[in-house]
C-alpha positions in Angstrom: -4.7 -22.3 -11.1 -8.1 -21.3 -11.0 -10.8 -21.4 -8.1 -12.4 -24.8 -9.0 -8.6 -26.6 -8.1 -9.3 -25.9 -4.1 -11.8 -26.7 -1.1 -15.0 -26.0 -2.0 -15.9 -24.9 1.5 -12.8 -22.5 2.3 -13.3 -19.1 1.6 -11.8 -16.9 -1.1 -13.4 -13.4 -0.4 -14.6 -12.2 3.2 -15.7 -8.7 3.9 -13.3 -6.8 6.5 -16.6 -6.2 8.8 -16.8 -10.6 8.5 -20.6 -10.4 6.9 -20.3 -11.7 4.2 -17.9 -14.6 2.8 -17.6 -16.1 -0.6 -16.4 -19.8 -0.8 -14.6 -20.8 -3.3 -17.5 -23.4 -4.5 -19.4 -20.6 -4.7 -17.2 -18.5 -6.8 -16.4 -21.2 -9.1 -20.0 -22.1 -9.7 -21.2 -18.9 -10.2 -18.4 -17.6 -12.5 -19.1 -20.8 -14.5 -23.2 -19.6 -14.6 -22.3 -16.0 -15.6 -20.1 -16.9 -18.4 -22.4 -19.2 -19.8 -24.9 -16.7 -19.5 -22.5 -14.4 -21.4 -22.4 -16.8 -23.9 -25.9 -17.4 -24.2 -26.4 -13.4 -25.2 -23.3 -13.3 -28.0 -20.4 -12.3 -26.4 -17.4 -13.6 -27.3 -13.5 -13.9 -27.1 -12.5 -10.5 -27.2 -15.7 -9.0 -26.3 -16.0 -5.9 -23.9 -18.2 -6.6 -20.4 -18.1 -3.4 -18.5 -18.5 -3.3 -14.3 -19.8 -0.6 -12.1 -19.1 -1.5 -8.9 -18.0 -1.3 -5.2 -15.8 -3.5 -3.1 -18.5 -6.6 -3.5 -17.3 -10.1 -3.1 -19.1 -10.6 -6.0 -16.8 -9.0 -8.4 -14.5 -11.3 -8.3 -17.4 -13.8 -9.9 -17.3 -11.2 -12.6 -13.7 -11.0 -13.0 -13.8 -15.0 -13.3 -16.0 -15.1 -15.5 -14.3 -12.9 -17.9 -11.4 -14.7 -17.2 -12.2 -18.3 -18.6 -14.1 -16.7 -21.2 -11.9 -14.8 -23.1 -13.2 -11.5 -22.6 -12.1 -7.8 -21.5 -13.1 -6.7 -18.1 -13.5 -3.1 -17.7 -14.0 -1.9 -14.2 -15.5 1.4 -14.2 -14.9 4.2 -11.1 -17.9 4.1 -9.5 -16.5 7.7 -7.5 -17.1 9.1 -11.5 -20.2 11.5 -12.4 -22.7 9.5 -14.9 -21.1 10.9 -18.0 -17.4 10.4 -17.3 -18.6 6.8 -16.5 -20.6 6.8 -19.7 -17.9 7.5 -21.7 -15.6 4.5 -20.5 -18.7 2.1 -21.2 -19.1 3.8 -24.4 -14.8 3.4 -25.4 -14.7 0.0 -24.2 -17.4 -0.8 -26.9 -19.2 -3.1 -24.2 -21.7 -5.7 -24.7 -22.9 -5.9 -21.2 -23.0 -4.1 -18.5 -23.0 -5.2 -14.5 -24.0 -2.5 -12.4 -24.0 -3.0 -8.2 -27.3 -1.8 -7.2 -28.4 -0.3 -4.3 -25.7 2.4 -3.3 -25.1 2.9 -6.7 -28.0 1.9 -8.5 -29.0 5.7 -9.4 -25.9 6.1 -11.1 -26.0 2.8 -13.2 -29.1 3.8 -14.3 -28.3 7.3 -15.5 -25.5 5.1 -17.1 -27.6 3.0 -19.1 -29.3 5.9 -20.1 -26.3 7.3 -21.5 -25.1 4.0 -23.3 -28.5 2.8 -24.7 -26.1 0.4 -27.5 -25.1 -1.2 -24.5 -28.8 -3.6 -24.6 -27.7 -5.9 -21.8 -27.8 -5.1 -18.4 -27.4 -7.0 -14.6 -27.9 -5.9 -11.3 -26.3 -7.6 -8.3 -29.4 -6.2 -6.2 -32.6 -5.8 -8.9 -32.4 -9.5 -9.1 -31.8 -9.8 -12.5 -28.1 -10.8 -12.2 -29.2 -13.8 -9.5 -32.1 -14.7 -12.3 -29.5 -14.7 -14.8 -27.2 -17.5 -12.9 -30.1 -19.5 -11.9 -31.0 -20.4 -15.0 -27.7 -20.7 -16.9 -25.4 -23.6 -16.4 -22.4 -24.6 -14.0 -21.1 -27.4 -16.3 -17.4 -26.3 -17.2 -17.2 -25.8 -20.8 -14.1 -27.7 -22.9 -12.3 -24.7 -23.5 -11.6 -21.8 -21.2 -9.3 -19.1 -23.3 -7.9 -16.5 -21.5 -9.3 -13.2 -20.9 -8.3 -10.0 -19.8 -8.5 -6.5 -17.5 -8.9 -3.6 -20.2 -8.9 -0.7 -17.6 -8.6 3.2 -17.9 -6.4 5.2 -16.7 -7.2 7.5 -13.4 -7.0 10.2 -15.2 -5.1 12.4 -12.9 -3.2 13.8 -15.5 -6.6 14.5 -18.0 -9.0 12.4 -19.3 -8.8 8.6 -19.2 -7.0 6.5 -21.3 -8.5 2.7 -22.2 -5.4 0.5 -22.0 -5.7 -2.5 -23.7 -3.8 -5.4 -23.8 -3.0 -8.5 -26.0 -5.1 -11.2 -25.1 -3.2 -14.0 -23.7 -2.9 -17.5 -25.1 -3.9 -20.4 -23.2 -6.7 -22.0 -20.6 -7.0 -20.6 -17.4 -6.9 -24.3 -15.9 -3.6 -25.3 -17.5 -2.0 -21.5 -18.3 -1.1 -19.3 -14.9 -1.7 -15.7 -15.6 1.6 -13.1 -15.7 0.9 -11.9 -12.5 0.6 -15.5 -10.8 4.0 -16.3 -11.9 5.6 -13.0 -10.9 4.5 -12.5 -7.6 3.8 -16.3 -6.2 7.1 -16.9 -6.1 8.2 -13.5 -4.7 5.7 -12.8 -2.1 5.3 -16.5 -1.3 1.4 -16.8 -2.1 0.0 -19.5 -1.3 -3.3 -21.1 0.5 -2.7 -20.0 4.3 -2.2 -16.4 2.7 -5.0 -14.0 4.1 -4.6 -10.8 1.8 -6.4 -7.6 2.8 -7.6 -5.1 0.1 -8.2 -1.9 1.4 -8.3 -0.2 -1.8 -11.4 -0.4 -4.5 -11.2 -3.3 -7.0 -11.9 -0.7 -10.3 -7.8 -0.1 -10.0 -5.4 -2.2 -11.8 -3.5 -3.7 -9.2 -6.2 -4.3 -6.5 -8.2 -6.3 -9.3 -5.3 -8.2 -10.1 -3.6 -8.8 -7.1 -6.7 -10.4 -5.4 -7.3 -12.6 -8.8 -3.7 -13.8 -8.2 -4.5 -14.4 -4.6 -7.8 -16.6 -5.9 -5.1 -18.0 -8.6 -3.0 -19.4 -5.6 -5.7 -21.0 -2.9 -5.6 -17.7 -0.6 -8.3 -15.5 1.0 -8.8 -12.1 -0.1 -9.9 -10.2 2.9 -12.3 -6.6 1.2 -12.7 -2.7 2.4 -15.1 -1.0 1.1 -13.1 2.0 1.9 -9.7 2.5 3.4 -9.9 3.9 6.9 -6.6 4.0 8.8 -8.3 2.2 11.9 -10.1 0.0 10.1 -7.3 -1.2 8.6 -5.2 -1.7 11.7 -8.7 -3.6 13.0 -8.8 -5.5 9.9 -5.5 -7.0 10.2 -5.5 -8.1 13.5 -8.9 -9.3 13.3 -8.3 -11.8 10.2 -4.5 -12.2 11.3 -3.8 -10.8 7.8 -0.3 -12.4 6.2 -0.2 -10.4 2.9 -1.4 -7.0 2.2 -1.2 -4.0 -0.3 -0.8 -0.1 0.3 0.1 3.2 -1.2 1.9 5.6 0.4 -1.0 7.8 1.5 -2.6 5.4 3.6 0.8 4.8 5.2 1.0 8.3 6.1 -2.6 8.6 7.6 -1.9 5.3 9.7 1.3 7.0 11.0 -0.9 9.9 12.0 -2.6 7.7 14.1 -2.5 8.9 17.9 -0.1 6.5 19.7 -2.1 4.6 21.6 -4.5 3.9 19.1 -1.7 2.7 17.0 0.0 0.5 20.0 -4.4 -1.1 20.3 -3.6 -3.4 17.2 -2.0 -6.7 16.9 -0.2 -6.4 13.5 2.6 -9.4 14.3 1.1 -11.2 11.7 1.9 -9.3 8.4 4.6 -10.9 6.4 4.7 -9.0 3.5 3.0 -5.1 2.9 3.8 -4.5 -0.6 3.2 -1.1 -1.9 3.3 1.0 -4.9 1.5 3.9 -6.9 3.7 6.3 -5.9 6.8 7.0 -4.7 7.1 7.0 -0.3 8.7 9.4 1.3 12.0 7.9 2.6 11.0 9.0 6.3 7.3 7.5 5.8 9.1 4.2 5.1 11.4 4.1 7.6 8.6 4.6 10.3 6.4 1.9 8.8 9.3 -0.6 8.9 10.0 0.8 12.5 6.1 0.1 13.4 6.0 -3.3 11.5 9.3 -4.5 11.2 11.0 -5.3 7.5 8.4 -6.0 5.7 7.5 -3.7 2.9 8.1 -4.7 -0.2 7.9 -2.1 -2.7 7.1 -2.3 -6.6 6.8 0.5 -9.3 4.6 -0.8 -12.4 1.8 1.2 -14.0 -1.6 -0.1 -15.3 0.1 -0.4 -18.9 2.3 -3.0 -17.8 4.8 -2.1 -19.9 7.3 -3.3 -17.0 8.4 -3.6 -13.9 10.8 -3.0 -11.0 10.8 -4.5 -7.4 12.7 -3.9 -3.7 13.0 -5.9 -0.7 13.2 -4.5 2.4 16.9 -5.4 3.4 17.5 -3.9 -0.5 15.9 -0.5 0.2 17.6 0.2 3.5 20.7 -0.3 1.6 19.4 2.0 -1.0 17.0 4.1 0.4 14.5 6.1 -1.7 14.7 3.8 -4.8 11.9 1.7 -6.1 14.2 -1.2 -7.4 15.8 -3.0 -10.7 14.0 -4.3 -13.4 14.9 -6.8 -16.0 11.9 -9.4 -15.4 10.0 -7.4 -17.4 12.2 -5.6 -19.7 15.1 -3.7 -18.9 15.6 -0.3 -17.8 16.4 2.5 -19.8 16.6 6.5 -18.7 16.2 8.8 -22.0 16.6 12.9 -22.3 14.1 14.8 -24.4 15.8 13.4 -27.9 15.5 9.6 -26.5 19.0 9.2 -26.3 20.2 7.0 -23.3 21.5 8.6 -20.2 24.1 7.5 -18.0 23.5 6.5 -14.2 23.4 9.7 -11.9 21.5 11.7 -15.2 17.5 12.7 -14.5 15.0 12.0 -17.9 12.3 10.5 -18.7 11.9 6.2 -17.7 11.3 4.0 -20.7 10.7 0.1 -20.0 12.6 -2.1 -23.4 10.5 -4.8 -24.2 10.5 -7.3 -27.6 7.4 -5.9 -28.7 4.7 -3.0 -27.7 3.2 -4.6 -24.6 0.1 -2.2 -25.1 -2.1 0.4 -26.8 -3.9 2.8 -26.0 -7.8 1.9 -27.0 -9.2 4.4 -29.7 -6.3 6.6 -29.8 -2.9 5.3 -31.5 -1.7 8.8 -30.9 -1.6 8.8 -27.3 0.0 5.3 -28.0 2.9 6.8 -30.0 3.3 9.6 -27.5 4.2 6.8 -25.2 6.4 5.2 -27.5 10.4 6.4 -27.9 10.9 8.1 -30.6 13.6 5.5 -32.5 12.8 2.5 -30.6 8.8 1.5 -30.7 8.9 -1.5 -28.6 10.5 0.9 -25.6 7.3 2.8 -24.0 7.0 5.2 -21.1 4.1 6.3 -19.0 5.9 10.0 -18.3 7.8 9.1 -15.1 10.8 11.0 -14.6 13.9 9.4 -12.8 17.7 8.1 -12.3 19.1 4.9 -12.5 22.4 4.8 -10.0 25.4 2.3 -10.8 23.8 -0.8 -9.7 21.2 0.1 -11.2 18.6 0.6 -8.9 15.6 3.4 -10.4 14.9 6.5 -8.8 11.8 8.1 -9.2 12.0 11.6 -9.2 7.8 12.7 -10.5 5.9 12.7 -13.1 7.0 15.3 -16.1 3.4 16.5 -16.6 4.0 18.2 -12.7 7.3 19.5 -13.4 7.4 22.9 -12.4 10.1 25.2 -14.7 10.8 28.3 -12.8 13.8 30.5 -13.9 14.8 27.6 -16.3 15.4 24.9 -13.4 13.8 21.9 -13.4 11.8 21.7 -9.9 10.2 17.9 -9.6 7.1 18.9 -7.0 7.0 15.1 -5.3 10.2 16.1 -3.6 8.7 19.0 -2.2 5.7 17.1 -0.9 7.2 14.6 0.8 9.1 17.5 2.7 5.7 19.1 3.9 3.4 15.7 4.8 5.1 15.1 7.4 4.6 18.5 9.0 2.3 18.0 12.0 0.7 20.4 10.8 -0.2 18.9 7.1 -2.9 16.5 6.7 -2.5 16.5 2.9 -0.7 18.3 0.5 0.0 19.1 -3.2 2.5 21.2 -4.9 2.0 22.9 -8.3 3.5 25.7 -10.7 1.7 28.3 -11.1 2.2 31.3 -13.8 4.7 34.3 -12.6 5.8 37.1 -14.8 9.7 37.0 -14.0 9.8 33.3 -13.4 7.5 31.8 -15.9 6.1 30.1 -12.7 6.4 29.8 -9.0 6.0 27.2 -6.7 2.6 26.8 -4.5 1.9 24.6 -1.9 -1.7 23.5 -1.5 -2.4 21.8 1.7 -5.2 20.4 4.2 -4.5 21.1 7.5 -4.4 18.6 9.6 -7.0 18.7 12.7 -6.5 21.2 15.4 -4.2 23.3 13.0 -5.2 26.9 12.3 -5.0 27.7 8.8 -3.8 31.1 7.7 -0.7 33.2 7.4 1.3 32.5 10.5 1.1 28.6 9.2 1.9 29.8 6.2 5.1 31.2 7.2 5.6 28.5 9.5 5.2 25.9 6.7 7.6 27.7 4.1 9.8 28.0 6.9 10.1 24.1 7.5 10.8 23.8 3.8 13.9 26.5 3.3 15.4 24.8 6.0 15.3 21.1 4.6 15.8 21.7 0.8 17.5 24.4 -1.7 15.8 27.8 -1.6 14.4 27.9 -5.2 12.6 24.8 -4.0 10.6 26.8 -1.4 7.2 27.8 -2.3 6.3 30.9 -2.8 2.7 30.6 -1.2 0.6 28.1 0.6 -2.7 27.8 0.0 -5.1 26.2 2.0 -8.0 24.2 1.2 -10.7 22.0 3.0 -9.0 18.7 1.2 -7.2 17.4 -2.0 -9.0 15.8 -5.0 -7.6 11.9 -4.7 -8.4 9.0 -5.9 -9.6 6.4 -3.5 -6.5 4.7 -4.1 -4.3 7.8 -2.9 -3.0 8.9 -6.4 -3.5 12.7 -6.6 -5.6 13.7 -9.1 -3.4 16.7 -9.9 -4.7 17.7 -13.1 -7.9 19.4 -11.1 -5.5 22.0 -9.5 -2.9 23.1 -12.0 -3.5 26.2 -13.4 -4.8 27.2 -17.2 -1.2 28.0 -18.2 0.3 24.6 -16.7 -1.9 22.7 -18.6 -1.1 24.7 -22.1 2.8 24.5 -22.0 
């Protein structure tokens, strides 16, 4: 569906602070006016329209507008300096460019500096992108083709990666999207749904997800910025049924004092699906402890290349894995050589679809990197992981951070969900860094949490907590501390900032 099929007057985005609300007349009226503006300057199916922007309700006009018009969307970081967000404009080959004013109206404009091909410009708060709907048209054209995200990468394993899709066939008012008929039916979306978004709409599946939850007649409840008591505030204050997380925020809500945690109503929440990156088995079992069973987990990447899902009653049965596939593609766990491994074996995750689901925008050898080396049409995003009997995926890291000390394999994800539960640990990365007899060692680097001394008798104390939970050549050598880690706002760790010179070349 799309958001002229429901009430007018209910409303499909409100802002968590309940200042601002979008109706879904209003959405549909004003994605209609921006795409015929779009129109009006040239751009057509399978043009670029680039978006710099915070959580404003008014992306979602954007994204509709795109939508029905067959164009690429490319949501740009707004957390990026002026160049690096120069550069995606620049890749994406855009024809327009919507910048949010105000906050970041400084660093749109350094952007259009940057990007002077890109000739036309809009402001949500110069005015010019209100003028530009006023004076375009809210008549519904005959034909509304399908368009599409084109998003980068978050680059936390070097610089970003454009990853473009096919455009889909079809009308947006007779053809549901992918993602509406995946996860309608499995998360039960529908109009009483109230979603909350604490994560910022430039990802892949925050964008997505709250189109899907405009797709089905719900309300998408917005943060500007995930704050763990906002959140818990958030829910209970929009009785929130339907929700997204990554594992990060779970932690930092766990963190919580008690009583601040036991202040919020959360009995409303049906469904928290998360994904991103893998939760720490103990992190999950708390959350379901806190809010009973229902996390739903899902591992996809931004390529969507494929797809695995787990219920709750699934996971505590298998805890630790991140489900089954087969909806989109099936499974398959490859060595170095790409030849298939048997369940219990550790490689590298490949989805098998009937034909290459993406590319990578400007660089087909990035898109053959991804790409099995006898089977094109089976791609990988450099996940490592098992598959046990039944099938169910385990993820085990990423084989950029593999750490290769003495020979053995050591996956650093295994070692960090160890630590962030230390009371002690606010945040925490683990890395390889170069050592003479090893070829390299393992180092912790971790925020201390508040009230925690850093220095060496938490040092000790932290290595300590580690040789007595895993195998000693897990143990790191050294911890480091540091003031705090370089994430993304959505929690992934941008982990290419702290690995060392050598890392990076081997």
């Amino acid at each position: 569906m799309y958001p002229g099929a429901y009430d007018r007057a209910r409303p499909a985005v409100v802002t968590a602070d309940g200042n601002t609300t979008l109706s879904y007349g209003e959405l549909e009226d004003n994605s209609l006016r921006l795409a015929d503006h779009l129109r009006v300057q040239g751009l057509r199916r399978g043009d670029h329209l680039a978006l710099l922007s915070d959580n404003d309700p008014r992306v979602m006009e954007v994204y509709w507008a795109a939508l029905r018009s067959g164009l690429y969307l490319t949501a740009v970081n707004h957390h990026l300096t002026a160049e690096e967000a120069a550069y995606i404009v620049r890749d994406c080959g855009a024809a327009a460019l919507i910048v949010a004013d105000g906050t970041l109206g400084e660093l749109g404009s350094r952007v259009t500096e940057l990007v002077p091909e890109v000739t036309h410009r809009l402001g949500f708060g110069d005015g010019t992108y209100d003028a530009a709907l006023a004076a375009a048209s809210a008549e519904p054209p005959a034909i509304q083709p399908r368009g599409a995200d084109m998003l980068y990468s978050s680059g936390t394993t070097g610089r970003p990666k454009g990853i473009e899709p096919a455009l889909p066939e079809g009308d947006i008012r007779t053809d549901p999207s992918t993602y509406q008929l995946l996860f309608q039916p499995m998360y039960g979306f529908d109009e009483d749904t109230v979603y909350l978004c604490p994560a910022p709409l430039y990802h892949a599946a925050p964008l997505r997800f709250c189109g899907t939850i405009i797709a089905t007649g719900g309300t998408v409840v917005l943060m500007n910025s995930f704050d763990a008591q906002g959140a818990l505030a958030a829910i209970e204050r929009h009785r929130v049924t339907h929700s997204q997380w990554v594992p990060t925020m779970f932690v930092r809500m766990l963190k919580l004092p008690d009583a601040v945690r036991a202040r919020y109503d959360t009995s409303s929440m049906k469904v928290a699906i998360h994904a991103a990156a893998p939760c720490p088995v103990e992190v999950k079992r708390r959350m379901m402890e806190w809010w009973g069973p229902v996390l739903y987990e899902y591992y996809a990447a931004t390529e969507g290349n494929g797809i695995t899902f787990i219920g709750p009653q699934e996971w505590l049965r298998k805890p630790g894995s991140v489900g089954r596939a087969g909806i989109l593609g099936e499974l398959r766990v490859c060595d170095e050589a790409g030849k298939v491994l048997p369940p219990g074996e550790t490689g590298v995750v490949y989805f098998e679809r009937d034909a290459l689901p993406f590319r990578y925008h400007h660089d087909e050898d990035r898109t053959r990197e991804a790409q099995h080396p006898e089977h094109p049409h089976w791609t990988t995003t450099g996940d490592i992981g098992h598959v046990d009997e039944d099938g169910y995926l385990f993820l085990t890291d990423r084989k950029a951070f593999m750490i290769i000390s003495g020979g053995v394999n050591i996956y650093p994800q295994e070692v960090e969900d160890c630590l962030v539960l230390h009371p002690a640990v606010a945040d925490v990365a683990v890395i390889g860094v170069p050592d003479e007899e090893m070829g390299e060692s393992v180092r912790a680097v971790v925020q201390a949490a508040e009230g925690s001394t850093p220095g060496r008798e938490l040092e000790h104390e932290l290595i300590a907590y580690v040789r007595d939970r895993m195998a000693h050549y897990k143990v790191p050598r050294e911890v480091e501390f540091v003031p705090g880690l370089p994430r993304t706002p959505t929690g992934k760790l941008a982990k290419g900032k702290l690995r060392s010179p050598a890392q990076g070349a081997r």
